[in-house]
Backbone bond lengths (Angstrom), bond angles and torsions (degrees), N, CA, C in turn:
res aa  C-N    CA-C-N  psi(-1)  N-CA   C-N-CA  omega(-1)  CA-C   N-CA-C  phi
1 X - - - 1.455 - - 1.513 111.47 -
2 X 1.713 119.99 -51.02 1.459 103.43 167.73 1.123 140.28 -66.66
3 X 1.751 109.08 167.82 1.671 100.15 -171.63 1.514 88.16 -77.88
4 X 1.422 104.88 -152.46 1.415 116.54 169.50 1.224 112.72 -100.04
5 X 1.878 121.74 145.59 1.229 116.93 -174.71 1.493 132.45 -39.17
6 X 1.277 110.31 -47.71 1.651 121.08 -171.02 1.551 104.79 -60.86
7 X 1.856 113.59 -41.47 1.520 132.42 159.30 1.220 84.69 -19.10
8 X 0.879 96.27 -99.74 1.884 133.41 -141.02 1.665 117.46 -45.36
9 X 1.700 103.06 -43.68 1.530 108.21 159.06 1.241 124.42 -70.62
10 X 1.499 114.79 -19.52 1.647 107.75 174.03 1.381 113.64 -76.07
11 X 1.382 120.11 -16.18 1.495 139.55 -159.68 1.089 100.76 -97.71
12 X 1.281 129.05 -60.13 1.841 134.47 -160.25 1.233 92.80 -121.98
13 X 1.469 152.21 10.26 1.270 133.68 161.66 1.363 140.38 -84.36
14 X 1.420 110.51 8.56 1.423 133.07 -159.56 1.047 96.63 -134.27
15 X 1.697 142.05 -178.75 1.560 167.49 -104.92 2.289 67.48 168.94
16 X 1.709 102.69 113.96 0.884 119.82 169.25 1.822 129.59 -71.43
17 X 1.127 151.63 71.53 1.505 155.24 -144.48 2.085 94.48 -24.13
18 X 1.154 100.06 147.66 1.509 111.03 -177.32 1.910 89.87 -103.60
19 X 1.379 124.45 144.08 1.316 134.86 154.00 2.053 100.24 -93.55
20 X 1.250 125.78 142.74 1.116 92.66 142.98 1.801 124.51 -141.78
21 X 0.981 134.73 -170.86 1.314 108.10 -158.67 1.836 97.19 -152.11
22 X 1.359 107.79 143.90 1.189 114.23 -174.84 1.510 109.52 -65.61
23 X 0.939 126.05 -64.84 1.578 163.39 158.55 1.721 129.10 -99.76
24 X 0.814 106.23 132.07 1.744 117.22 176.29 1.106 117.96 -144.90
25 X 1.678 120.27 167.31 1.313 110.65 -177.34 2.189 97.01 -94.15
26 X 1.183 99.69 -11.02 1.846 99.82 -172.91 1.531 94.40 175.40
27 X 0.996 117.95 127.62 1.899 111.18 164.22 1.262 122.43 -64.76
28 X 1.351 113.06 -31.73 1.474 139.99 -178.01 1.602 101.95 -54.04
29 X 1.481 108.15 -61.09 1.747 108.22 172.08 0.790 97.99 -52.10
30 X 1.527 146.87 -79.48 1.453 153.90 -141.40 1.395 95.93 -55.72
31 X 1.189 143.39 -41.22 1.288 131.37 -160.98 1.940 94.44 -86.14
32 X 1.148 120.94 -33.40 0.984 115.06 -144.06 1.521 87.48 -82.50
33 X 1.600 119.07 -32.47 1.391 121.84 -169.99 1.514 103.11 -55.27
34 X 1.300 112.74 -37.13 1.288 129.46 -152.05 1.577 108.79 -84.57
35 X 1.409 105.63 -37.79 2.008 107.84 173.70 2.083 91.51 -87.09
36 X 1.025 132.99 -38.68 1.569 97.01 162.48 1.543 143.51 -53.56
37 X 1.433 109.44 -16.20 1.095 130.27 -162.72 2.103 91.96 -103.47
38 X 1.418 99.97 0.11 1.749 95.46 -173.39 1.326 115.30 73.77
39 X 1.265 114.16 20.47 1.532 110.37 -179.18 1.930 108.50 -106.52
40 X 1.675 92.43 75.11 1.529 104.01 -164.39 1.847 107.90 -83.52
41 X 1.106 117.63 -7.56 1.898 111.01 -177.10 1.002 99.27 -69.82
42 X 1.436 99.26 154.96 1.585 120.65 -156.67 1.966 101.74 -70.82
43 X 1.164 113.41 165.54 1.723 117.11 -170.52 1.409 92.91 178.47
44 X 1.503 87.54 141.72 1.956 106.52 155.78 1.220 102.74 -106.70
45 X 1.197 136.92 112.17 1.672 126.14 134.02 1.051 138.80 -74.35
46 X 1.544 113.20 97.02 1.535 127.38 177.61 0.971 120.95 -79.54
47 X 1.589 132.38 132.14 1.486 132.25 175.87 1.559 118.98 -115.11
48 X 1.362 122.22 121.89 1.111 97.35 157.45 1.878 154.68 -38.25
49 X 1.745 92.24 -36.84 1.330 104.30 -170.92 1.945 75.24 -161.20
50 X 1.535 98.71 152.79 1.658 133.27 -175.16 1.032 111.49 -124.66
51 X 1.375 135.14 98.78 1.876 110.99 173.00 1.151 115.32 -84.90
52 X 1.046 117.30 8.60 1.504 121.11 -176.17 1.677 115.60 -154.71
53 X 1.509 102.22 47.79 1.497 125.81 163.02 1.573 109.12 -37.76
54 X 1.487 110.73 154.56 1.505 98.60 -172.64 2.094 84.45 -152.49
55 X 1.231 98.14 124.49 1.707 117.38 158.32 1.573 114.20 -71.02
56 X 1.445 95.44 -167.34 1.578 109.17 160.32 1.335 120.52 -85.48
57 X 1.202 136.81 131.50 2.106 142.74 161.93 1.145 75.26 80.04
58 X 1.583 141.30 54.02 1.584 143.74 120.16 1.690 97.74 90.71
59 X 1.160 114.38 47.37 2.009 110.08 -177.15 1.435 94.59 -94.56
60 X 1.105 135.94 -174.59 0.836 149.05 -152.03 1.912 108.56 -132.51
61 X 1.288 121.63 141.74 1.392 123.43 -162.36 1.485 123.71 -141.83
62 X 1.277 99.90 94.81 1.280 108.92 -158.96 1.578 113.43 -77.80
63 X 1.832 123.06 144.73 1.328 101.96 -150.36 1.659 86.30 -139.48
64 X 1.306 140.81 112.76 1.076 119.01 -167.79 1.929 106.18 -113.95
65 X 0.768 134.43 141.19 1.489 126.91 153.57 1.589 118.43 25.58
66 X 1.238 153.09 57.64 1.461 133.03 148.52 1.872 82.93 138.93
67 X 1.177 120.82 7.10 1.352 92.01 154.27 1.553 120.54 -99.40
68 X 1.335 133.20 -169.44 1.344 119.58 172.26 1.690 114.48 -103.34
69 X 1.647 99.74 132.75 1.570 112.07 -176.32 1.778 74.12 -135.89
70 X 1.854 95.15 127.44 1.637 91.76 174.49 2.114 77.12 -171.43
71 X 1.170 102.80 152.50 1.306 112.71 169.49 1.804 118.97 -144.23
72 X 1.458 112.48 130.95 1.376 95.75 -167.49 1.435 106.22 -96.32
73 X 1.188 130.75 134.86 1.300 142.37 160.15 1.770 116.18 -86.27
74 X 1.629 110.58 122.87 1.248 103.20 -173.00 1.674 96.43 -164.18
75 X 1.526 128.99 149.80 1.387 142.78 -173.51 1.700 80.73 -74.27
76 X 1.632 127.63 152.61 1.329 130.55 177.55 1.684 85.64 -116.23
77 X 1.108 144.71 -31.45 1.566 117.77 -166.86 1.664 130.34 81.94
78 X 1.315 109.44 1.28 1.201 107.38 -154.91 1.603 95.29 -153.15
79 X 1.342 105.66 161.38 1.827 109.41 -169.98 1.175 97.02 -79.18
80 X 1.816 103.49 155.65 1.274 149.45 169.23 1.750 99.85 -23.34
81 X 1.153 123.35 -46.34 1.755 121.64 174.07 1.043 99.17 -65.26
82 X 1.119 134.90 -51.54 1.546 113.13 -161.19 1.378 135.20 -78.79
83 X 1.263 107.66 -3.98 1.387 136.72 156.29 1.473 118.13 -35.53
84 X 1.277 115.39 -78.10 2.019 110.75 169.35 1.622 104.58 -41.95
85 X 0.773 114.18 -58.97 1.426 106.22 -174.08 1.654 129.55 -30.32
86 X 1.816 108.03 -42.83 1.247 115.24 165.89 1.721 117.97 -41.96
87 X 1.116 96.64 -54.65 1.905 95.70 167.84 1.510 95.25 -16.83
88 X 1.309 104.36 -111.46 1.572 112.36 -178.79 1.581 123.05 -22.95
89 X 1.086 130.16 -42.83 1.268 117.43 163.96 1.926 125.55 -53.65
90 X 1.706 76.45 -37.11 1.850 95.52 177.07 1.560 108.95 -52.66
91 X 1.870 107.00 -55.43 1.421 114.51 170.65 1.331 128.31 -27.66
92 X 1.563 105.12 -73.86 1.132 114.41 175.72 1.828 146.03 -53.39
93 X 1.102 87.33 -22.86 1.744 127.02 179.95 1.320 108.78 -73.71
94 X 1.731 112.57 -41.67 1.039 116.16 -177.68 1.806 112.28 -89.08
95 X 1.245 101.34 -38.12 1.659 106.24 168.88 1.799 103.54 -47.68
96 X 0.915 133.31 -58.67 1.109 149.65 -134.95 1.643 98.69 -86.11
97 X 1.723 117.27 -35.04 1.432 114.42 -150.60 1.965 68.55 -95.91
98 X 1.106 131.95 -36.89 1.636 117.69 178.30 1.573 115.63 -54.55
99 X 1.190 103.53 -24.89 1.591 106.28 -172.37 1.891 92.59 -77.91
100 X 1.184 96.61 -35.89 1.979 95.34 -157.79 1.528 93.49 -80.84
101 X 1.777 133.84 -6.59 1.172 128.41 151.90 1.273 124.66 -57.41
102 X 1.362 120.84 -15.65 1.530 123.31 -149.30 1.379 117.73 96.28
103 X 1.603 150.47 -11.45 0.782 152.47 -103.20 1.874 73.08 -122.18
104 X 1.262 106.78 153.95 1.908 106.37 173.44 1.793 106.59 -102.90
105 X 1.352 82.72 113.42 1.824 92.91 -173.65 1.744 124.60 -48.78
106 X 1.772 107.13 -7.67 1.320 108.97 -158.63 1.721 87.34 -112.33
107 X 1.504 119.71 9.72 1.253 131.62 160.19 1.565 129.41 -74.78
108 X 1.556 103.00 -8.92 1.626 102.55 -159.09 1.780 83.43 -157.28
109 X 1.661 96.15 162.05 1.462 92.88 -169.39 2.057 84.11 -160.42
110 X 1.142 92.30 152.42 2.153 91.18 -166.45 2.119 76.84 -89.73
111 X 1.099 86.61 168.36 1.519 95.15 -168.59 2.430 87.45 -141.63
112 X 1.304 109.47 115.39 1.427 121.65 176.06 1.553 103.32 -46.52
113 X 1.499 109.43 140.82 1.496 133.80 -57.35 1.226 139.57 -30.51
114 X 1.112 119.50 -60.06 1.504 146.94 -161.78 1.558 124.41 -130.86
115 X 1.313 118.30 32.64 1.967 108.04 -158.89 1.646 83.98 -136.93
116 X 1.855 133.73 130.61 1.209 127.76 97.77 1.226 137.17 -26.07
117 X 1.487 105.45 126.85 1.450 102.27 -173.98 1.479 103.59 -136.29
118 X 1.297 132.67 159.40 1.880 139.89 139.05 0.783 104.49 -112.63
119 X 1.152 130.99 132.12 1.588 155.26 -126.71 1.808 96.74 -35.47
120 X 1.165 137.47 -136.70 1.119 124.57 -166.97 1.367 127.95 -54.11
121 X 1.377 123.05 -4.11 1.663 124.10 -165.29 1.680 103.48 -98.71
122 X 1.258 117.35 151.65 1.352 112.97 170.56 1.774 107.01 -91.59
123 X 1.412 87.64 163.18 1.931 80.64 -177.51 1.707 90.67 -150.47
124 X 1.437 103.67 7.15 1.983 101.43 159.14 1.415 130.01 165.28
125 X 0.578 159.13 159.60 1.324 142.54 -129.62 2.067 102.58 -171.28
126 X 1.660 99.01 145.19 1.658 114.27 -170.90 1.429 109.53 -88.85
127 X 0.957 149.87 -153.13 1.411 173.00 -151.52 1.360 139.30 126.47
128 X 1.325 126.85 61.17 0.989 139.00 -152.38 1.967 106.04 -85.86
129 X 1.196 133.27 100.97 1.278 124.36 175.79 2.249 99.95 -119.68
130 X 1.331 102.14 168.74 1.420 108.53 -144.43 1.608 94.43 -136.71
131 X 1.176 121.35 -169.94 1.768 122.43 -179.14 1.351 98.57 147.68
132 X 1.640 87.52 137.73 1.523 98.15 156.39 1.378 128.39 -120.30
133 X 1.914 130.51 138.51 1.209 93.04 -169.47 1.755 80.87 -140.30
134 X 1.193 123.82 -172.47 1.318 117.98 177.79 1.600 128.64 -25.79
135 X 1.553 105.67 -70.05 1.407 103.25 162.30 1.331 136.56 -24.78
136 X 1.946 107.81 -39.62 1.149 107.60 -168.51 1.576 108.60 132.76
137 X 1.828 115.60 166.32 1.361 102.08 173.77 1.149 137.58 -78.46
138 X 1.433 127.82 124.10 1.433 132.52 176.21 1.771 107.89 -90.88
139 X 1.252 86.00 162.13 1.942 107.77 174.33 1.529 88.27 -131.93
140 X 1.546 93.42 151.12 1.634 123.81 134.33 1.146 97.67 -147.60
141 X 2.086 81.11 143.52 1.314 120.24 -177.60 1.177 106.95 -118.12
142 X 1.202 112.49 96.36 1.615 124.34 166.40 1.626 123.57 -78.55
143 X 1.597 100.17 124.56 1.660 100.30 -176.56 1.187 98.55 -117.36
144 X 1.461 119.38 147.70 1.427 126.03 177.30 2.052 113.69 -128.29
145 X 1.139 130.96 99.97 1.351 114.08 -159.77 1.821 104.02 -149.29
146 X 1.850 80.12 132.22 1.511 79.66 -177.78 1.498 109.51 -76.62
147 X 1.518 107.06 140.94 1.470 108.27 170.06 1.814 100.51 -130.64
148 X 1.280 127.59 -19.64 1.329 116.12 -174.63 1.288 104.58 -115.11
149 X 1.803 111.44 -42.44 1.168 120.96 168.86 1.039 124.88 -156.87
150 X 1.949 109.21 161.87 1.486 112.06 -144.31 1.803 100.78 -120.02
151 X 1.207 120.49 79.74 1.352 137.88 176.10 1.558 105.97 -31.75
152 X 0.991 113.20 147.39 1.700 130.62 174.01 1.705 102.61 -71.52
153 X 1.946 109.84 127.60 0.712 106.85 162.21 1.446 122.41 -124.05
154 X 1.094 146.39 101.83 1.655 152.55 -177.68 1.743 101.00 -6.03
155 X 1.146 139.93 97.00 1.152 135.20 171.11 1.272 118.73 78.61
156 X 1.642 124.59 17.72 1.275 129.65 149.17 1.891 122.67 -106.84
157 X 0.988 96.30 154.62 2.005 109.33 154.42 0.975 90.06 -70.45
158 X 1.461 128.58 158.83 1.409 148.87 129.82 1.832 124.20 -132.84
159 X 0.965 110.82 156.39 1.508 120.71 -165.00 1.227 105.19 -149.09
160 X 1.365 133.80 167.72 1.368 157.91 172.97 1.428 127.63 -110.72
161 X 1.441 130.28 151.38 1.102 105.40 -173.35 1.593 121.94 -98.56
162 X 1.634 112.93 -11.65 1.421 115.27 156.99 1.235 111.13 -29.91
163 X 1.222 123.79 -39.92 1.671 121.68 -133.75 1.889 96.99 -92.54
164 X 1.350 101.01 -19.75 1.570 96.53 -175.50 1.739 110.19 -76.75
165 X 1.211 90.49 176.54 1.585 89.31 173.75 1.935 113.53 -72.06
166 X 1.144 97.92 143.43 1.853 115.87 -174.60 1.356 94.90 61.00
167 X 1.447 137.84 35.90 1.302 124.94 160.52 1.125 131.56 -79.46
168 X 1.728 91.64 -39.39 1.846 105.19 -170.57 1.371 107.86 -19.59
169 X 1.680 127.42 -61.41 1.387 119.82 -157.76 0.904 107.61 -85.63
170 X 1.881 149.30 38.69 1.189 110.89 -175.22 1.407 86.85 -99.14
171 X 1.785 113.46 179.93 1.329 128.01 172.71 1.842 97.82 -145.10
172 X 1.454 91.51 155.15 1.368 125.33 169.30 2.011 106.56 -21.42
173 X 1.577 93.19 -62.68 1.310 112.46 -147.81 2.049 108.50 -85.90
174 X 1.820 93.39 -31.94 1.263 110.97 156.92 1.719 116.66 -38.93
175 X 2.151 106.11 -85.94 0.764 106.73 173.39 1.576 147.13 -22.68
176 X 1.544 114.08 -52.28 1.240 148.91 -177.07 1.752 101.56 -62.72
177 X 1.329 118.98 -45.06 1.164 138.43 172.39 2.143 114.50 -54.59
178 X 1.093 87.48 -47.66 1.628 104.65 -174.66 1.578 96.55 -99.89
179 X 1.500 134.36 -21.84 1.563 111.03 173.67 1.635 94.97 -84.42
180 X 1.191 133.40 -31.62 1.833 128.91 -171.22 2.099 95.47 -57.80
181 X 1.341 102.70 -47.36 1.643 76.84 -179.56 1.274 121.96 -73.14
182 X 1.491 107.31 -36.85 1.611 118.13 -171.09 1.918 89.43 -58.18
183 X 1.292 116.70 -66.42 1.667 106.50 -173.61 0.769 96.57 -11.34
184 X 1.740 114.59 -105.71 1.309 133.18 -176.33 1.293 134.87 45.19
185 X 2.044 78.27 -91.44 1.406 104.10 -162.96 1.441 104.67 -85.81
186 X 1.352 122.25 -18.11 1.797 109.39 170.32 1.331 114.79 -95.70
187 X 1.475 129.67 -15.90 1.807 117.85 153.04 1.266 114.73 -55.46
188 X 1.776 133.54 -55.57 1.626 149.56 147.62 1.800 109.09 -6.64
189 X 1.361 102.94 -47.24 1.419 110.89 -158.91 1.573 101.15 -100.91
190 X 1.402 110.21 -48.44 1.968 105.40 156.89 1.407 126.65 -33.41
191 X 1.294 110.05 -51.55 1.654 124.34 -178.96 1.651 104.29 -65.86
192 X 1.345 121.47 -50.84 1.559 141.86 -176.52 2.000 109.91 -57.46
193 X 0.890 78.72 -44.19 2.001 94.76 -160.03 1.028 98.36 -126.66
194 X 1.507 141.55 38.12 1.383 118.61 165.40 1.379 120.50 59.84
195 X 1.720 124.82 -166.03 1.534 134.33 -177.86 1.639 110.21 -99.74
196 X 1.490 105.00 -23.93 1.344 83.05 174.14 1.649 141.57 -92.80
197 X 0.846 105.56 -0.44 1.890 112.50 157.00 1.347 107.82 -69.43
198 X 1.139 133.02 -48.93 1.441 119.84 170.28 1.670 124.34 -56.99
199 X 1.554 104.45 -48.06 1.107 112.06 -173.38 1.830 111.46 -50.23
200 X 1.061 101.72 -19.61 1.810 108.64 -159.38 2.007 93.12 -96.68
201 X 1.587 101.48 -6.58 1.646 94.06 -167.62 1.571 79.09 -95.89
202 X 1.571 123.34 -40.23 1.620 96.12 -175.86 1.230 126.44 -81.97
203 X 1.345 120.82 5.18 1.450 120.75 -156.46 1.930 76.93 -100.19
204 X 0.691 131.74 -39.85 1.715 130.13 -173.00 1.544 102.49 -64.32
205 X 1.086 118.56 -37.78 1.627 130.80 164.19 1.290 149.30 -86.79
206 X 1.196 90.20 -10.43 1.692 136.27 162.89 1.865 109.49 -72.13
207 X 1.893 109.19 -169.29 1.285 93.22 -179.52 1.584 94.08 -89.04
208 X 1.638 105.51 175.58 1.245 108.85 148.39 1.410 143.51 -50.99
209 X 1.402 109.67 158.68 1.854 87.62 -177.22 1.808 117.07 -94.38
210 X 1.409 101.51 127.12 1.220 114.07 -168.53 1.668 139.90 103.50
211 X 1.552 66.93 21.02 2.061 104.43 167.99 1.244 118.21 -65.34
212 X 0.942 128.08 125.73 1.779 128.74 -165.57 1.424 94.61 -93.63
213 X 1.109 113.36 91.56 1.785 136.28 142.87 1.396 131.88 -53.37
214 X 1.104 106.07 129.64 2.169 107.42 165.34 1.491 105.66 -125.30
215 X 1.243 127.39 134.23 1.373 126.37 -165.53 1.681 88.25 -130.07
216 X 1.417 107.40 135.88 1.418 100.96 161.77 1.514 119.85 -112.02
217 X 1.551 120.95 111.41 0.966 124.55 -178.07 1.283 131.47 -97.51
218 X 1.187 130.20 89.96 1.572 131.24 -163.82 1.962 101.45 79.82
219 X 1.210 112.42 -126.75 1.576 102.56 165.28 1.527 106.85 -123.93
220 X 1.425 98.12 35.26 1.668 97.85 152.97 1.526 105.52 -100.39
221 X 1.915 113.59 159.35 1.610 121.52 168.76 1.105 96.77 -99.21
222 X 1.165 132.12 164.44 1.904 133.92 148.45 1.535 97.60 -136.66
223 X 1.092 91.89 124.40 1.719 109.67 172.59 1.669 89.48 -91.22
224 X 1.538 91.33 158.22 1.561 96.92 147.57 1.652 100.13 154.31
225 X 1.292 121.11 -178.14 1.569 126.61 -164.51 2.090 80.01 -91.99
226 X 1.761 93.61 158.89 1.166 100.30 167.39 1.814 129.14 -112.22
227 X 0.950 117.60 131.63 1.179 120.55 -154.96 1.646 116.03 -120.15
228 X 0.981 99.40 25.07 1.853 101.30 159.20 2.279 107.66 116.47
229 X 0.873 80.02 -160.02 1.484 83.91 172.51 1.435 120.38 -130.96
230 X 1.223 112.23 141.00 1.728 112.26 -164.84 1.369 94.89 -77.58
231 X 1.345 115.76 -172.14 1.960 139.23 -169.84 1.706 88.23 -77.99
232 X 1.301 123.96 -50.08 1.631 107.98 -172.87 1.862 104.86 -96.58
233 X 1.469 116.89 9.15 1.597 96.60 169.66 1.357 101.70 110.39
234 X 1.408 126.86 -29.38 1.574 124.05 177.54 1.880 105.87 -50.11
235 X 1.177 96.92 151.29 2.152 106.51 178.85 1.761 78.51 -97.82
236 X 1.644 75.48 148.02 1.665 97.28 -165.36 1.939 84.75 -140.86
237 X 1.813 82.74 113.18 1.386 101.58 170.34 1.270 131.83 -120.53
238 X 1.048 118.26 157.21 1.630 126.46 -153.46 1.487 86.77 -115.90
239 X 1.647 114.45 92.77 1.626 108.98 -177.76 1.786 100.36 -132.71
240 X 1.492 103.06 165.44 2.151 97.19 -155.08 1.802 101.82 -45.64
241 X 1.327 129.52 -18.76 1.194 130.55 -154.45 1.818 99.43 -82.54
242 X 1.093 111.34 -35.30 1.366 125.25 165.66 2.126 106.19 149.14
243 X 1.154 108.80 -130.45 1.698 110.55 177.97 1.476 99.99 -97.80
244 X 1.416 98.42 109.50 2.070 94.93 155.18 1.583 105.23 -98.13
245 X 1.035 83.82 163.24 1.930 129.03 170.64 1.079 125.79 -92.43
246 X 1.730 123.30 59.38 1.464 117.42 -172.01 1.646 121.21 -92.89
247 X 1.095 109.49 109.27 1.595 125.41 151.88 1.333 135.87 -73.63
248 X 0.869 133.73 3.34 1.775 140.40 146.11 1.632 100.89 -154.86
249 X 1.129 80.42 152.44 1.531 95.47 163.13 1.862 106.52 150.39
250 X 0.910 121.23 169.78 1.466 132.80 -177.31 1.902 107.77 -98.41
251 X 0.923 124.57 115.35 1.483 141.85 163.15 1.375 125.53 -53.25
252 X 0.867 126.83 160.08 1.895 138.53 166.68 1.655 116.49 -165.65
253 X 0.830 91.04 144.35 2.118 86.10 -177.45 1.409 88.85 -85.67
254 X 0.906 119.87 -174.57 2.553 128.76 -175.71 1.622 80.78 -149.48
255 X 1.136 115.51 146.82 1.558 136.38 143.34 1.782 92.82 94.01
């Protein structure tokens, strides 16, 4: 699974260069234009404003003034599996760079796959897309998170992260600052140690075990208690049928 050392320190050993951009149509494209074109060294692209923000299953992502829209583009080193996994590193990185704002960690909780949450509201959301092109495989990791403000979403809560406790001060430029190291060092440590040291940092940050879940998968629901994370990252639920193995699907906490 790891790259090779010398890889890996040229990759994750540095504070990654920031792009940033007045306007864009998505950073997420931009990166992606940019690893087709072989343009694999590591970069943040920060935007002020996105007109053409992009979620997960293609929603739409609204990005307004002073929250963070930034996506990292970087070669991963490592096979085609290990790729989903970054999600979760993404998760955690991002929990973590809110805590190193001041933000109170028992305020926010990562919600399976990809979503920040306080208690039911979202406050930001992952995007993880992948490619291979000559060079080799690239990621972008697109983060999207309210910090000033919390845009309307069609059938979501949403919240901000001022609004939690020790938030008041965070900023855009802060945050972004404290997720580039936190990245880093848990993609660095994925490649190094395998999935399970991470897995045990999101499951502590994650829900508890035996959270009554509904996942909608395709236009099936599955209820059921949640029960940890499998070896490749699937939510593993304890629902009347017995334990499934879910790999996509959309989440909700019940009760």
């Amino acid at each position: 699974m790891s790259a090779p050392p010398g890889e890996a320190a040229r990759v994750f050993g540095a504070p990654w260069r920031i792009e940033r951009f007045a306007s864009i149509d998505s950073t997420n494209t931009e990166a992606k234009r940019r690893a087709f074109a072989g343009e694999l060294d590591p970069v943040w692209l920060s935007a002020d404003v996105q007109t053409l923000g992009r979620g997960r299953l293609g929603r739409g992502w609204s990005s307004p003034v002073g929250n963070l829209s930034a996506t990292a583009l970087f070669p991963l080193g490592a096979s085609v599996a290990t790729a989903p996994l970054v999600c979760f590193a993404a998760g955690v990185a991002l929990f973590d760079a809110a805590v190193g704002c001041g933000v109170d960690p028992a305020a926010m909780q990562l919600k399976w796959p990809n979503d920040l949450m306080t208690g039911g509201a979202k406050l930001g959301g992952i995007l993880i897309e992948t490619g291979s092109v000559q060079a080799g495989l690239w990621v972008a990791a697109g983060f999207g998170v309210n910090i000033v403000e919390a845009p309307q979403i069609e059938g979501r809560i949403v919240a901000r992260l001022t609004d939690l406790p020790g938030g008041a001060g965070v900023t855009r430029d802060a945050l972004l600052s404290r997720l580039d190291l936190r990245f880093r060092a848990e993609v660095a440590s994925l490649l190094a140690d395998s999935f399970e040291p991470l897995r045990g940092k999101w499951m502590t940050r994650g829900p508890s075990l035996g959270t009554r879940l509904a996942v909608n998968v395709g236009s099936e629901t599955v209820t059921g208690d949640f029960a940890g994370l499998g070896g490749d990252g699937a939510l593993l639920l304890d629902s009347a049928d017995g334990r499934r193995e879910v790999r996509t699907g959309d989440v909700s906490v019940l009760g």
